[in-house]
C-alpha positions as CSV (number, residue, x, y, z in Angstrom):
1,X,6.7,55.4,12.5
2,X,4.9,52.4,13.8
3,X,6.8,50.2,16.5
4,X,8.6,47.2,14.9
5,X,9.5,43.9,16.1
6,X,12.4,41.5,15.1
7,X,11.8,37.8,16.2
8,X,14.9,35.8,16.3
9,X,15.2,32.0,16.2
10,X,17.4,29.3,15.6
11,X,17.5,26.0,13.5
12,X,19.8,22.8,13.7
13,X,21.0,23.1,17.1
14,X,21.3,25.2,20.6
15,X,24.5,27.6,21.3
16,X,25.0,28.8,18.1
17,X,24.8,32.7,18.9
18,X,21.3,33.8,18.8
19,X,22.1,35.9,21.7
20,X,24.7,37.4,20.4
21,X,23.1,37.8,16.8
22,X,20.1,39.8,18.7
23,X,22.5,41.9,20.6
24,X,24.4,42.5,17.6
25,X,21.6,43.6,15.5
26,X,20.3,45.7,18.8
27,X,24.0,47.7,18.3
28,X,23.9,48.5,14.8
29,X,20.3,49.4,15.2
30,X,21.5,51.7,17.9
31,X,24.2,52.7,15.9
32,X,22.1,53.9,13.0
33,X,20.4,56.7,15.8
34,X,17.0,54.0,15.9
35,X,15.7,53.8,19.7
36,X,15.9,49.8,20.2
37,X,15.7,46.9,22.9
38,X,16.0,43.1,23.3
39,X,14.2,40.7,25.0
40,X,14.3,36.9,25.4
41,X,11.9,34.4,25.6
42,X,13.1,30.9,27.9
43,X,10.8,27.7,27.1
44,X,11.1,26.8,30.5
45,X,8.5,25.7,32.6
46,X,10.7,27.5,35.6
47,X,9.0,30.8,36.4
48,X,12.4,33.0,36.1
49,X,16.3,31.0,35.8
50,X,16.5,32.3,39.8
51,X,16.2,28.1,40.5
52,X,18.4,26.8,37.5
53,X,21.7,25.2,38.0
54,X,24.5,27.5,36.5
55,X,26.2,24.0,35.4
56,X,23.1,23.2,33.1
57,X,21.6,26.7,32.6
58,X,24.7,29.0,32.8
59,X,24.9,32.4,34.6
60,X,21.5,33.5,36.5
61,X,22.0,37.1,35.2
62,X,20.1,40.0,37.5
63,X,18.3,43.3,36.3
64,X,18.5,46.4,38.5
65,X,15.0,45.6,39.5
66,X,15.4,42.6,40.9
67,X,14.6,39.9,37.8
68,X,16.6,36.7,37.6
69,X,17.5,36.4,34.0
70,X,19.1,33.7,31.0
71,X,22.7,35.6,30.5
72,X,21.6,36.7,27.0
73,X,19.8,39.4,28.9
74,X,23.4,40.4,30.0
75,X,24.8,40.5,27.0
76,X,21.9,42.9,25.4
77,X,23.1,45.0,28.3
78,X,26.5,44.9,27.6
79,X,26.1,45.4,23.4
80,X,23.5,48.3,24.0
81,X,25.5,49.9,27.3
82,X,21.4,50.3,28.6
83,X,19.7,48.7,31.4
84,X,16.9,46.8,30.4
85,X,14.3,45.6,32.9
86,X,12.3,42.5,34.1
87,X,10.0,43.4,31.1
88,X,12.1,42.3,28.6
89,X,12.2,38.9,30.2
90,X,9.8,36.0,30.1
91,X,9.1,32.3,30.5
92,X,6.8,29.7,29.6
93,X,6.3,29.0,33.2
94,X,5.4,33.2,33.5
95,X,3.2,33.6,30.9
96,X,1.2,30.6,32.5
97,X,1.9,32.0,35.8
98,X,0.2,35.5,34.6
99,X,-2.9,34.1,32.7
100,X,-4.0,31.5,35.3
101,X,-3.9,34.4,38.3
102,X,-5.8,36.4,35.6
103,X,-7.9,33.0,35.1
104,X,-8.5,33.0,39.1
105,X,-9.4,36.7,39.3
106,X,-12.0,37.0,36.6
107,X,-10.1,38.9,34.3
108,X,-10.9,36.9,31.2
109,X,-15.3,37.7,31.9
110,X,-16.3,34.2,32.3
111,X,-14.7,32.8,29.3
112,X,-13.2,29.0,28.8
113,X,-9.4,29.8,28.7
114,X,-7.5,28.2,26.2
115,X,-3.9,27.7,25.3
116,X,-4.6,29.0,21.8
117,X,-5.3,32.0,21.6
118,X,-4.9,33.2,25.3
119,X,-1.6,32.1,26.0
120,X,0.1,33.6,22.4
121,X,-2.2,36.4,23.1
122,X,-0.3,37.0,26.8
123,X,3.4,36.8,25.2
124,X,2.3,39.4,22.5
125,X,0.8,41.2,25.3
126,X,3.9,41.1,27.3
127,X,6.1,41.4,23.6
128,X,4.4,45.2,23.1
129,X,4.6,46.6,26.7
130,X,8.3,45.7,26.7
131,X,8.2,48.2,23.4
132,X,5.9,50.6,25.1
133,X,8.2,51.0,28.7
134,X,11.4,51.6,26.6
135,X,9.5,53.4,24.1
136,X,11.5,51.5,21.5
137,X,11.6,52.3,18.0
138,X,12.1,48.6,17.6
139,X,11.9,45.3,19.8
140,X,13.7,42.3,19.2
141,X,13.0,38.8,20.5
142,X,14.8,36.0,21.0
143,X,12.8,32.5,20.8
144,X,15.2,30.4,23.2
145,X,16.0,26.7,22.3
146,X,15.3,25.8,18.1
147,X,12.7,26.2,16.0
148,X,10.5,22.6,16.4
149,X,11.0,21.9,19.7
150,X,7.4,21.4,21.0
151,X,7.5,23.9,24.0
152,X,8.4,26.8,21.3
153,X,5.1,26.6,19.4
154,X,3.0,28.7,21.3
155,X,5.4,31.5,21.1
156,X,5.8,31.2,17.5
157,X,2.2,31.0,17.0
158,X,2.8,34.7,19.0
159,X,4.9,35.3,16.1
160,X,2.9,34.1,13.5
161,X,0.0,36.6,15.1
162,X,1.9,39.4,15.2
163,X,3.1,38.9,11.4
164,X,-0.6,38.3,10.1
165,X,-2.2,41.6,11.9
166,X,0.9,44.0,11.1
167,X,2.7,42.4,8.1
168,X,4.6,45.3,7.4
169,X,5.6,45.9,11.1
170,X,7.5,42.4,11.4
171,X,10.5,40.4,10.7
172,X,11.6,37.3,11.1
173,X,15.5,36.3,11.2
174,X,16.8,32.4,11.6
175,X,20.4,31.4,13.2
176,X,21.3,28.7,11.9
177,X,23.8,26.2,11.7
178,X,25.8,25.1,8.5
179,X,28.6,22.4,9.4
180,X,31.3,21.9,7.3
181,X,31.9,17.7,7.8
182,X,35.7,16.3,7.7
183,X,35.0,13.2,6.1
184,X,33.3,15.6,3.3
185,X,34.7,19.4,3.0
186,X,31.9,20.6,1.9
187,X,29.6,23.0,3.6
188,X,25.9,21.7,3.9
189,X,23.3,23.7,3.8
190,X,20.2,21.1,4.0
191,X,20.0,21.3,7.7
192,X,18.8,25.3,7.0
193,X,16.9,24.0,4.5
194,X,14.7,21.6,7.2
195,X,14.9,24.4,9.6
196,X,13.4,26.9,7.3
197,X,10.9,24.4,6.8
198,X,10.6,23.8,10.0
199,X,9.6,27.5,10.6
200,X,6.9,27.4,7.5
201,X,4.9,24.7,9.2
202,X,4.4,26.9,12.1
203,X,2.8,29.4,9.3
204,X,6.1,31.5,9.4
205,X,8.5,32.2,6.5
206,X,11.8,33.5,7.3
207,X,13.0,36.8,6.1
208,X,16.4,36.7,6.7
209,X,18.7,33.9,7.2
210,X,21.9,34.3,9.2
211,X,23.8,31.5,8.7
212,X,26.6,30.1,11.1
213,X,29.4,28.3,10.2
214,X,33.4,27.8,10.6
215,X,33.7,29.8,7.6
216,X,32.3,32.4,5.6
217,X,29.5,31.4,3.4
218,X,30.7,31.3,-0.1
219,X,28.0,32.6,-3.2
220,X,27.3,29.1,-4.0
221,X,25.9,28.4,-0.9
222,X,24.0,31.5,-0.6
223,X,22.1,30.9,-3.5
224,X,21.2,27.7,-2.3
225,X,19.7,28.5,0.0
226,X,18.2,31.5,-1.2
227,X,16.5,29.1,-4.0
228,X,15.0,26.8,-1.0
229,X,14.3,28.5,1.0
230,X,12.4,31.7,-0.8
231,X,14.4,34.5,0.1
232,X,16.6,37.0,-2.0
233,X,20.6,36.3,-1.6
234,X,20.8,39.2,-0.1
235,X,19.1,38.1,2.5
236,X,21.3,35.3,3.5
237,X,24.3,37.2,5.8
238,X,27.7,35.1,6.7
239,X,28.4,34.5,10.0
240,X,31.7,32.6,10.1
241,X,33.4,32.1,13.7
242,X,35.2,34.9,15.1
243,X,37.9,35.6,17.7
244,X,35.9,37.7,19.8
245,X,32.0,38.5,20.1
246,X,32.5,41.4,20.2
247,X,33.6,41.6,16.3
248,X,30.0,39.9,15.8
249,X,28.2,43.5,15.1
250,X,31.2,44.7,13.2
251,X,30.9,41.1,10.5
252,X,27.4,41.8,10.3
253,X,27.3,45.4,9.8
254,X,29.0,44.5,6.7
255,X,27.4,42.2,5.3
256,X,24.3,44.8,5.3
257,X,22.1,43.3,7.7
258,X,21.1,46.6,9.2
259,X,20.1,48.2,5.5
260,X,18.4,44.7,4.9
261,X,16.2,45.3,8.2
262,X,15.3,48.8,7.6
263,X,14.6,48.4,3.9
264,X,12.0,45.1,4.6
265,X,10.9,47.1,7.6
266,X,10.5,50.7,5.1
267,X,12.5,52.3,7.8
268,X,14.9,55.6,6.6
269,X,18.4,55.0,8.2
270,X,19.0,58.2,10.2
271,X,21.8,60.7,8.9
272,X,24.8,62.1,10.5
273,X,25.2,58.7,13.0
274,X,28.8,57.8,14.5
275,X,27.8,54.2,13.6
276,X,29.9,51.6,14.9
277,X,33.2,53.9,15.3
278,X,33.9,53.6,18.5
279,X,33.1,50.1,18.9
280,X,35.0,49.1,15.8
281,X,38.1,51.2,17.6
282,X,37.3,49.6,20.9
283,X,37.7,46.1,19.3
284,X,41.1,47.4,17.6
285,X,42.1,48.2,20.4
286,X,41.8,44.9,22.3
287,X,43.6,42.8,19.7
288,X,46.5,45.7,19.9
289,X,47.0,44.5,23.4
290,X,49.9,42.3,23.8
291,X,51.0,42.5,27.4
292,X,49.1,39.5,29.4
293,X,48.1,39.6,32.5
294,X,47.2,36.3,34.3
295,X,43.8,35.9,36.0
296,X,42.7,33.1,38.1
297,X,39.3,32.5,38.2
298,X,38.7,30.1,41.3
299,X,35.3,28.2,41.7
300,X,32.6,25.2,41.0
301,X,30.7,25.8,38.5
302,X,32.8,25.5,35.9
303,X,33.3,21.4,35.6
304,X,30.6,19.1,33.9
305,X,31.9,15.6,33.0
306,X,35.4,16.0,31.0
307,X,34.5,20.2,29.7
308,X,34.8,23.4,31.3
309,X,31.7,25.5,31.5
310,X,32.6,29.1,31.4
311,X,29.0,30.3,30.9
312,X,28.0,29.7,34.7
313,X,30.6,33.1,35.3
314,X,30.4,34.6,31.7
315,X,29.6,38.2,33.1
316,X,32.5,38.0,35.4
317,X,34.6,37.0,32.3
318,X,33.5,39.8,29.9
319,X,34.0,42.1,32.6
320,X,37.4,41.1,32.7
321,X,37.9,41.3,29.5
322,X,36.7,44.8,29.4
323,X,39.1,45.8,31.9
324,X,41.8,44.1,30.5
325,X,41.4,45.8,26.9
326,X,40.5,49.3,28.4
327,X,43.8,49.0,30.5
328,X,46.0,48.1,27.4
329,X,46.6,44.6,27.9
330,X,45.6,41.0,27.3
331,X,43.6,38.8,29.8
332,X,44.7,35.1,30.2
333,X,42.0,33.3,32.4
334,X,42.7,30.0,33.7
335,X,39.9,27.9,35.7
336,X,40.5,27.0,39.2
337,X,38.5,24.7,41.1
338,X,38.1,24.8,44.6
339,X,37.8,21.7,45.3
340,X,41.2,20.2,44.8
341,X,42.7,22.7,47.6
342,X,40.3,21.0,50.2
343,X,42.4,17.6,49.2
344,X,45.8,19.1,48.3
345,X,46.9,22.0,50.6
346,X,50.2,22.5,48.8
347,X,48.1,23.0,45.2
348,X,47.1,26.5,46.9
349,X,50.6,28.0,46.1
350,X,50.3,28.1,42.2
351,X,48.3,31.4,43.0
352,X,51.7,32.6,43.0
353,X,52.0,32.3,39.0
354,X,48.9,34.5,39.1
355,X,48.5,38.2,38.7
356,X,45.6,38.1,40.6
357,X,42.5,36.2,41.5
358,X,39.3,36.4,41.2
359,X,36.6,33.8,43.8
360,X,33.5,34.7,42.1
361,X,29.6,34.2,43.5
362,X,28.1,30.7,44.4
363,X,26.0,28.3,47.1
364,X,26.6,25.9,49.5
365,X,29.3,24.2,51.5
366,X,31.2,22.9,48.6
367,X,34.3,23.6,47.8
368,X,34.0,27.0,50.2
369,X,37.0,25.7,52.2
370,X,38.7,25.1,49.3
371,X,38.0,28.6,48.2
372,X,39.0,29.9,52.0
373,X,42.6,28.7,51.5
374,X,43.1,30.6,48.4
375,X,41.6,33.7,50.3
376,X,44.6,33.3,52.9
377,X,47.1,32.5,50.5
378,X,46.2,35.8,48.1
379,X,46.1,37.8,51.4
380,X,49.1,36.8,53.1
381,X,51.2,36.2,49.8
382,X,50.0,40.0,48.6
383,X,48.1,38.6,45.5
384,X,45.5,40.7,44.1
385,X,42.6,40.0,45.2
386,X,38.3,40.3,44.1
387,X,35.9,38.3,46.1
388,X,32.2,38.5,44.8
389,X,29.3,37.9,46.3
390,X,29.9,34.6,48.1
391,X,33.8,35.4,47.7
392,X,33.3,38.2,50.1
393,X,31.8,36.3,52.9
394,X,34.5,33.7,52.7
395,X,36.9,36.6,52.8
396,X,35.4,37.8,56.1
397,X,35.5,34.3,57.2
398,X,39.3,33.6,56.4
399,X,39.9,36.7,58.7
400,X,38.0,36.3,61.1
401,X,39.3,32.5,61.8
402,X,43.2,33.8,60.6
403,X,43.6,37.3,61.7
404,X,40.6,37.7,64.8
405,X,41.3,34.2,66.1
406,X,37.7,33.1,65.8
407,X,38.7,29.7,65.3
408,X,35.7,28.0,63.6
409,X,34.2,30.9,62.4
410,X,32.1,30.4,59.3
411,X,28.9,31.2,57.2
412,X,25.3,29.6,58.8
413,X,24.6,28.9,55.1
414,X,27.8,26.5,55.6
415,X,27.8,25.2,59.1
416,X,24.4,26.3,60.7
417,X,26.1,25.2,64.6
418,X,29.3,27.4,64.2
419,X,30.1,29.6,67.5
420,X,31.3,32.5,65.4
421,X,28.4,33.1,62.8
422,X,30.4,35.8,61.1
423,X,28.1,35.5,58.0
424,X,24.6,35.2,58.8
425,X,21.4,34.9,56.7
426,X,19.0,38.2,57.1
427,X,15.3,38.1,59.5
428,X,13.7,38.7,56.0
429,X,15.5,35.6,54.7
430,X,14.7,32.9,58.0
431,X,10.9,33.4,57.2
432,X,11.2,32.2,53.4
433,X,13.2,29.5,53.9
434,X,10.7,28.2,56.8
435,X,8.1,28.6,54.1
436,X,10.5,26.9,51.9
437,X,9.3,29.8,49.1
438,X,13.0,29.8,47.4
439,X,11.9,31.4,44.3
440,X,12.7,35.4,43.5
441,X,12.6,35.9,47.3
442,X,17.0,36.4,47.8
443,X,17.9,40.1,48.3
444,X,17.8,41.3,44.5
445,X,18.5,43.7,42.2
446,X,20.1,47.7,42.7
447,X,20.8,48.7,46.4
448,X,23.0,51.8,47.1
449,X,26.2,51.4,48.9
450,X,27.9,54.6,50.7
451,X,31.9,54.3,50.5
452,X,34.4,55.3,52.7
453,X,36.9,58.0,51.8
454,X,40.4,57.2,51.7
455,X,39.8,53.9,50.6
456,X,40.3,51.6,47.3
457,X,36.9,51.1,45.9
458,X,36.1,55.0,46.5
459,X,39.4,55.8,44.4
460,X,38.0,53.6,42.4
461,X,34.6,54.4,42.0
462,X,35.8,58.3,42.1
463,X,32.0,59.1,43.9
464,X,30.7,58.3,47.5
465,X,27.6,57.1,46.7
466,X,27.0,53.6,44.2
467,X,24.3,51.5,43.0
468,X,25.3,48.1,43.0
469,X,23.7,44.7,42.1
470,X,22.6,41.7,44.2
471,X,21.4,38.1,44.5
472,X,22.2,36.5,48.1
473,X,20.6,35.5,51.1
474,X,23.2,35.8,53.6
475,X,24.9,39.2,55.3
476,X,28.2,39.9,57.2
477,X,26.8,39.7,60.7
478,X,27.1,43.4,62.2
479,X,27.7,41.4,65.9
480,X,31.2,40.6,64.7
481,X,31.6,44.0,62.8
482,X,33.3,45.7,65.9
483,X,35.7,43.1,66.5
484,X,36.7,42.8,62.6
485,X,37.6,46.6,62.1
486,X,39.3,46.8,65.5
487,X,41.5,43.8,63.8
488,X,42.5,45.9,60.3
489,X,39.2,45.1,58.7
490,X,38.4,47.9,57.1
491,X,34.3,48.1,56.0
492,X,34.9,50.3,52.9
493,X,31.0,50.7,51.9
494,X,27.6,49.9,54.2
495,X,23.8,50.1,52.5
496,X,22.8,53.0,54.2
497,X,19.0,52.4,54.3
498,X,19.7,48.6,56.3
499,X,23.2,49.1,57.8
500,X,24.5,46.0,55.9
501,X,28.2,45.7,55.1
502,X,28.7,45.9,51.2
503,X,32.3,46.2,50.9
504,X,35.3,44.8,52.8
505,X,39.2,45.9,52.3
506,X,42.8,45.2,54.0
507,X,45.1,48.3,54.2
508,X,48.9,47.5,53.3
509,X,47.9,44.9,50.4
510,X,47.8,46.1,46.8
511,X,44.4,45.0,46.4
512,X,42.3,43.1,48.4
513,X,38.8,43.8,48.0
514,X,35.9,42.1,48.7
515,X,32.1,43.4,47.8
516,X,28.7,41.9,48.6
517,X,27.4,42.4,45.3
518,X,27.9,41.7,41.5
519,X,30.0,44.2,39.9
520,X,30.4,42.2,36.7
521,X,26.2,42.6,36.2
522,X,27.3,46.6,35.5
523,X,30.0,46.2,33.2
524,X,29.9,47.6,29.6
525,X,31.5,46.9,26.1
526,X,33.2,50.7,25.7
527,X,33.0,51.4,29.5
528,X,33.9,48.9,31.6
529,X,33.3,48.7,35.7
530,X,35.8,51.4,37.7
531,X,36.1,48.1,40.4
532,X,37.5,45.6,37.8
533,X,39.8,48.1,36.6
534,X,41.6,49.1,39.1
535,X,41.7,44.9,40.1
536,X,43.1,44.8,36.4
537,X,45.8,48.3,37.0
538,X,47.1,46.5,40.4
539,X,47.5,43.0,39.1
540,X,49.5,45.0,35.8
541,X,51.8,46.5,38.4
């Protein structure tokens, strides 16, 4: 059959779950034996979300080649248990990025380059070879932001292209929002109604409607907007709030979006499929679980006026989750920040109501001392322990000052005239920050890691050799490694090709570990990551 694309977009408002609606629709596509990927599509000016604040952006999310990614990226990962790739993955600032070099190098013969129909004609450029890498039955996109924002018309105008050359090769589906006032207790469906308007002035009709609401949408309703919006009620699928995303694909799997799809698309559903068996038993099983385990989750990124954030760690989250549910037992997160231990010292010792703790990835001086006093606390008060990324460094720093007596030992990234630069930034690295070139230039993407036997990550792990996730600058400084493993350090995994320290452990503790890289990027729905569950087995014991 001919290669068919699924553009997703939303109406009424942002954070509604067109992420999650494309990576649900990716599952049960998968589900029904139909090869299938996801990409998204940011509005940004920003070349890649490498230089966007977590606190505003959420989680920079990293491919295993290296691309610095929106978080919806991770969760098409997680839904489709796949690894997708820096093609499925693109910005406004890109697609400018691409055509002007092509601009500069005479690609275009001469011409006079236009927005319209060069830059549309880039993002459906970039839209097919994202089908043709995978070799996808089917491609979805998501259209970040909502439908009428200004900086989305050029890619629906893509859309729109698409549509008119290969009608019967493309769908359209709109998220969006139906509230349910108090002061009225009634569901309202004319903001759908402006959004699906909204979508026909860019010379788009929608096909299907998924609307999102507090509660399921009732037949009324459906027909209502069925009747305004020119679609069959079939077409218009339910999608009330749930408990979990992860019972997203289940809710829409039955309301028929997948038949829908196929049908519109003239696509046979394949025969003899599992479907969504095991995930539906995966979910079962995570609501089953009724022992909970407390996990404290200690970092910055997580405060933004009077809210809590989560999205800036929401892979380390799911991954927790995923242990939790695959070990038989319910996670209860609480949020941590770092900074109140640099002003209280005796606020440290309500680790101790903790199971274990978690000091995920992140920048800068503040709140690393903070996070350095927890580090000590979890080590000396035997509370397991997973440091990640930045979490590791400080973990080499809190032994080094505490165990190795480098008093003043630290990170050049936090205190660039410490004596005991335990945690130093690579040669690679001091040339692009002279240039100041910041963007896509850290150490990214899939690096191998060799572990050492007789160890806990290679129990863990249960294979010698890994692939691992990264996105740093600085290193553990191999001029200090000597003196750290002659002090009970023990370096659990090195890179192999650049001698770099990946993993760090302390024998006699019943888990402290602490790895360079981002484990939680790896972790799938049904599968998990081997690292967060054995954190999850030790902090159940």
């Amino acid at each position: 059959m001919s290669r068919k694309y699924i553009f997703v977009t939303g109406g009424v408002m942002s954070g509604i779950g067109k992420g999650i609606t494309t990576a649900s629709i990716l599952r049960i596509l998968k589900a029904k034996g139909h090869r299938a990927t996801a990409m998204k599509i940011d509005p940004y000016v920003n070349v890649d979300a490498g230089t966007m604040n977590p606190v505003e952006h959420g989680e920079v999310f990293v491919t295993d080649d290296g691309a610095e990614c929106d978080q919806d990226i991770g969760n098409y990962e997680r839904f489709s248990e796949e690894s997708i790739t820096e093609k499925n993955y693109m910005t406004t600032g890109k697609v400018y990025q691409t055509v002007i070099n092509k601009e500069r190098n005479l690609k275009y013969g001469g011409k006079c380059v236009e927005v319209v129909p060069h830059i549309p004609n880039e993002v459906i450029s970039r839209i097919k070879k994202a089908g043709e890498t995978t070799n996808s039955d089917f491609v979805l996109i998501e259209i970040g932001g909502t439908i009428g924002e200004y900086q989305n018309l050029l890619f629906l105008e893509a859309a729109r292209m698409m549509h008119l050359k290969n009608p019967n090769d493309v769908l359209v589906v709109l998220v969006s929002y139906l509230p349910v006032p108090k002061t009225i207790g009634e569901m309202k469906t004319k903001p759908t109604q402006s959004a699906s308007r909204l979508l026909n002035e860019a010379g788009i009709r929608p096909d299907i409607i998924v609307g999102r609401s507090s509660s399921p949408i009732d037949e009324v309703r459906k027909k209502k907007i069925s009747t305004f919006c020119n679609i069959d009620t079939k077409d218009v699928i339910s999608a009330p709030d749930t408990d979990s995303i992860y019972d997203v694909p289940l809710l829409l799997n039955k309301e028929k979006i997948g038949e829908r799809i196929l049908k519109k698309l003239n696509v046979r559903e394949k025969r003899n499929q599992k479907g969504l068996y095991d995930w539906e038993k995966f979910v079962q099983r995570s609501k089953k679980a009724k022992k909970k385990i407390k996990i404290a989750l200690v970092g910055k990124y997580f405060e933004t006026g009077d809210f809590v954030l989560t999205d800036s760690y929401i892979s380390v989250i799911e991954a927790i989750k995923h242990a939790c549910w695959k070990m038989g037992c319910k996670e209860e997160i609480s949020w941590l920040s770092s900074e109140k231990y640099e002003k209280d010292n005796k606020l440290v010792k309500e680790l101790s109501l903790y199971d274990g703790v978690v000091i995920p990835g992140g920048f800068g001086a503040r709140g690393a001392e903070g996070k350095i006093k927890a580090i000590k606390y979890c080590r000396e008060k035997k509370v397991p322990f997973l440091g990640l990324c930045f979490g590791m460094q400080l973990a080499v720093i809190e032994y080094a000052r505490n165990v190795c007596g480098l008093n003043g030992a630290s990170s050049l990234e936090i205190n660039e005239k410490t004596k005991y630069p335990v945690i130093s930034i690579m040669k690679s690295q001091k040339e692009v920050l002279k240039k100041q070139n910041y963007g896509g230039t850290m150490r990214l993407g899939a690096y191998s890691c060799q572990l050492k036997n007789n160890t806990v990550s290679r129990k863990a792990y249960k294979k010698s050799l890994i692939s691992e996730r990264h996105r740093h600058r600085f290193e553990v400084n191999n001029d200090f490694r000597k003196l750290l493993e002659e002090n009970g350090l023990v370096i659990a995994g090195t890179n192999p090709q650049l001698d770099l320290v990946e993993i760090v452990e302390i024998k006699k503790h019943p888990f402290f570990v602490g790895v360079q890289f981002h484990p939680e990027f790896k972790s799938k729905v049904l599968t998990g990551h081997p690292l967060f569950i054995e954190f999850i087995r030790k902090a159940v014991k």
